[in-house]
C-alpha positions in Angstrom: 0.0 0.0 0.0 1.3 3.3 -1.0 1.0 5.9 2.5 1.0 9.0 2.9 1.5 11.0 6.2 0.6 14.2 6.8 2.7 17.0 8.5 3.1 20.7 9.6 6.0 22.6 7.8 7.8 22.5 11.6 6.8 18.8 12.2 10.1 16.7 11.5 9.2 14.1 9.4 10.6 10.4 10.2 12.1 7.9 8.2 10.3 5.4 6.3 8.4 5.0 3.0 5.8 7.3 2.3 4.7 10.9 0.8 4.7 13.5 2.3 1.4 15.4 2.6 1.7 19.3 3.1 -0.7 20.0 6.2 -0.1 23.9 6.2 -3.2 25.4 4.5 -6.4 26.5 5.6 -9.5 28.3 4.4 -10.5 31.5 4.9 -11.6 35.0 3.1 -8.6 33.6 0.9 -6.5 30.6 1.4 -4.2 30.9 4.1 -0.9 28.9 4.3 1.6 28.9 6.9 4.7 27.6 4.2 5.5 31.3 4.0 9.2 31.6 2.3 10.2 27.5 2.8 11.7 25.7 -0.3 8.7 23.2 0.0 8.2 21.4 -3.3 6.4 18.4 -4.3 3.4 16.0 -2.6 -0.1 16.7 -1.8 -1.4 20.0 0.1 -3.8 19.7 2.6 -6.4 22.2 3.2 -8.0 22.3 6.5 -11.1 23.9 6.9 -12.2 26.9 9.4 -15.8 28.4 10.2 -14.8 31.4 7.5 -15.1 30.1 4.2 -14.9 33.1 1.3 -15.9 32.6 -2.3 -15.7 29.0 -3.8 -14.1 30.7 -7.0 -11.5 33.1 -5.2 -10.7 29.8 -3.1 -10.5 27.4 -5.7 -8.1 29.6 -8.0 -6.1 30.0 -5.0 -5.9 26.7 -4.2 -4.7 25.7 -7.5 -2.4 28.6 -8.4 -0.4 27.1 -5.1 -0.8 23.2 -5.9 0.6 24.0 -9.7 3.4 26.8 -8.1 4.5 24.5 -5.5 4.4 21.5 -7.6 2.3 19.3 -5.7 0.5 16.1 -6.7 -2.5 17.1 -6.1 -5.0 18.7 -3.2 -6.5 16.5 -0.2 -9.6 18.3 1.5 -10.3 17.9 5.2 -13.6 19.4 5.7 -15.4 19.0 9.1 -18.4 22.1 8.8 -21.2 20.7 6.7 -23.0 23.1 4.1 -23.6 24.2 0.9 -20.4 26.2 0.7 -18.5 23.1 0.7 -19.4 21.5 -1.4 -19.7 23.9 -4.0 -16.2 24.9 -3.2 -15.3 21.1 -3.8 -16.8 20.7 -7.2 -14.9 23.5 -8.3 -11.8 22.3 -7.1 -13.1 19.2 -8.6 -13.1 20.9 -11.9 -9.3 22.8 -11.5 -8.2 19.9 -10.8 -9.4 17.8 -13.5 -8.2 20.6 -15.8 -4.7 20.6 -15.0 -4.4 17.0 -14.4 -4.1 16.9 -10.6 -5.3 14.3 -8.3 -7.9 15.2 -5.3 -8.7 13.7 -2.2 -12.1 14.6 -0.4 -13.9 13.4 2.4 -16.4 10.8 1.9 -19.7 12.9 2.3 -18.4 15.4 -0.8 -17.7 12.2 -2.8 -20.5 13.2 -4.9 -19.4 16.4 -5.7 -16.3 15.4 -7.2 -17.0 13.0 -9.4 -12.9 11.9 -10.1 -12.0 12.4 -6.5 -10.3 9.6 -4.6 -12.5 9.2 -1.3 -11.2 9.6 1.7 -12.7 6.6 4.4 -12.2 6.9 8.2 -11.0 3.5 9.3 -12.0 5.0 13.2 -14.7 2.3 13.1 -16.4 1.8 16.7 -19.9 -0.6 15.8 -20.4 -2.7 13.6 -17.3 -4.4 11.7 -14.8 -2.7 10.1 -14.9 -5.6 6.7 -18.6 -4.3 6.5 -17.7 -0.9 6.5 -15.1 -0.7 4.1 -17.0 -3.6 1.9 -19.6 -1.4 2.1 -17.6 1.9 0.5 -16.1 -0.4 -2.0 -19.3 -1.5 -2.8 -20.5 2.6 -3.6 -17.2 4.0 -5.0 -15.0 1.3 -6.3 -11.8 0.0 -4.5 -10.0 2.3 -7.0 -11.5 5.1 -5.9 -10.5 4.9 -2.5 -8.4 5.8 0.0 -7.9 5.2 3.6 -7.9 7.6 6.6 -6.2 6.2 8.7 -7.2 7.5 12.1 -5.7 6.7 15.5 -8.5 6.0 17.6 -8.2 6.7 21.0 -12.3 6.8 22.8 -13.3 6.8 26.1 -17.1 5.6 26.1 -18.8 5.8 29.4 -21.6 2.6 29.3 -24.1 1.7 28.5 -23.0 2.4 24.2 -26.7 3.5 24.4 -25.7 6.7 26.1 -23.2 7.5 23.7 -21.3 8.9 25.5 -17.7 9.4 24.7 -14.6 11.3 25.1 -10.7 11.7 23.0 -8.0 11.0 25.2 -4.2 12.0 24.7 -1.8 10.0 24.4 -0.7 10.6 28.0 -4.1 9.7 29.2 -4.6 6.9 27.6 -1.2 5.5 28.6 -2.1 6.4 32.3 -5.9 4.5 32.2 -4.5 1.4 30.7 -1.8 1.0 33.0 -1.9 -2.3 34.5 -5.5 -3.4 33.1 -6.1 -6.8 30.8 -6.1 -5.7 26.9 -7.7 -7.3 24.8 -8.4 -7.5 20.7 -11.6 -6.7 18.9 -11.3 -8.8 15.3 -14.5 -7.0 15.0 -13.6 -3.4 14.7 -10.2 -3.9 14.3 -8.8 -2.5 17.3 -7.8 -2.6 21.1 -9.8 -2.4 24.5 -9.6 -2.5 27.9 -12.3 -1.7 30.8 -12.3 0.4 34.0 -14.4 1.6 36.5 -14.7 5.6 38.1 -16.9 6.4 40.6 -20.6 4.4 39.3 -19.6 4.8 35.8 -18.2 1.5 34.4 -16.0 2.7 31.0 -15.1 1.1 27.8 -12.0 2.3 26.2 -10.9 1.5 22.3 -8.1 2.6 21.1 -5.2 1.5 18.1 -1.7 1.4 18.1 1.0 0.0 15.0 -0.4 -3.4 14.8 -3.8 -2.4 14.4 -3.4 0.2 12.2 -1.6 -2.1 10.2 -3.8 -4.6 10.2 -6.7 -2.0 9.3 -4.0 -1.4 6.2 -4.2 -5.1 5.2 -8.0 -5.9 5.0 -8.7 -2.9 3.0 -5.7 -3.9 0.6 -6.6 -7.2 0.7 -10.1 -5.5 -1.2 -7.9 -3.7 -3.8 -7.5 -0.1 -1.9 -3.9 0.5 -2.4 -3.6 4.3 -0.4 -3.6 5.6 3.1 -3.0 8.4 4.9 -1.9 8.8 8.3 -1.1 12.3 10.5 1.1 13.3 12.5 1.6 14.0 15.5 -1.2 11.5 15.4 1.8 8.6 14.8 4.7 10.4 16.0 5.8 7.6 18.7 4.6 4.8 15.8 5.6 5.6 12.8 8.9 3.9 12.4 6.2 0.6 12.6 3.9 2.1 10.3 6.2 3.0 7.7 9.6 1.5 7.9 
């Protein structure tokens, strides 16, 4: 499988085999980028999003005048606001892009406004199974047309699931909850858990470290998706597993 990982201009980016994804854009009235004078050439640019999102056109153009200055592959979107703006601000991308023959990664509920987009599926599965899940997305895009994001889950879900009630931990938290508690594997979902009780709440913790994350790597190539993303400082302590 061919990864990618995604980094700040100041992250320092580890050895291994992979691209390297620029994550040092963001919207706003115009597209803001924190590469300023760096010699940064070459791999995908990430845009983040941001509650201020200006014109899709003024955007767009901005977005590719930087992806063809800089070189880049092509332009991965991470959206998390829902709206209208969005997606019309990823079908025109969608259009640059196909213009000047440059690839684009979006999330998977703008799949259908970029009709030659790779999608972008979250492997942070937590019901169900994950082989369902990304059957499932093979099954509505094509394994071609996919890519995986390969999130690090790290949940704290206070029972009963019904309450749905659940909470990110850090890194250091999570290292300081599971300290000295049974582990064990869910085949379902991919993934590690362990249980522990505070105060009358009884809690159900899932998280994933190299092995899973490799294994999550596996199944969906094992279905002909051959791409994945990761992020740091997401992987930071990992990533000599992940991508050596």
């Amino acid at each position: 499988m061919q990864f990618y990982l995604a980094a700040g201009i100041g992250d320092t980016l580890p050895r291994g085999r992979f691209r390297p994804v620029r994550a040092a854009y963001r919207l706003g009235p115009r597209l803001l980028s924190a590469v300023g004078n760096a010699p940064v050439q070459g791999g995908l640019m990430l845009v983040g999003d941001s509650r201020e999102c200006g014109s899709s056109d003024v955007l767009a153009r901005d977005i590719m005048r930087e992806c063809l200055r800089r070189k880049y592959d092509g332009v991965v979107l991470d959206w998390y606001h829902n709206g209208a703006d969005r997606g019309t601000l990823t079908a025109r991308i969608g259009q640059l892009c196909a213009q000047y023959g440059c690839r684009l990664f979006v999330p998977e509920p703008y799949a259908a406004y970029a009709a030659h987009a790779t999608v972008l599926i979250n492997t942070a599965v937590t019901n169900g199974t994950l082989k369902g899940y990304l059957h499932d997305a093979v099954r509505r895009f094509g394994a071609s047309r996919i890519a995986l994001d390969l999130e690090r889950l790290r949940l704290d879900f206070t029972l009963p699931h019904s309450s749905n009630i659940r909470r990110p931990l850090s890194a250091p938290e999570l290292r300081r909850l599971k300290e000295g508690k049974p582990v064990y594997d869910s085949q379902e979902l991919c993934a590690r858990y362990f249980n522990y009780r505070s105060g009358n709440d009884n809690h159900y913790v899932l998280f994933d470290d190299a092995r899973t994350l490799r294994a999550k790597a596996s199944i969906a190539e094992n279905m002909g998706i051959r791409e994945g993303f990761f992020m740091l400082p997401e992987v930071v302590d990992i990533a000599g597993e992940l991508l050596g």
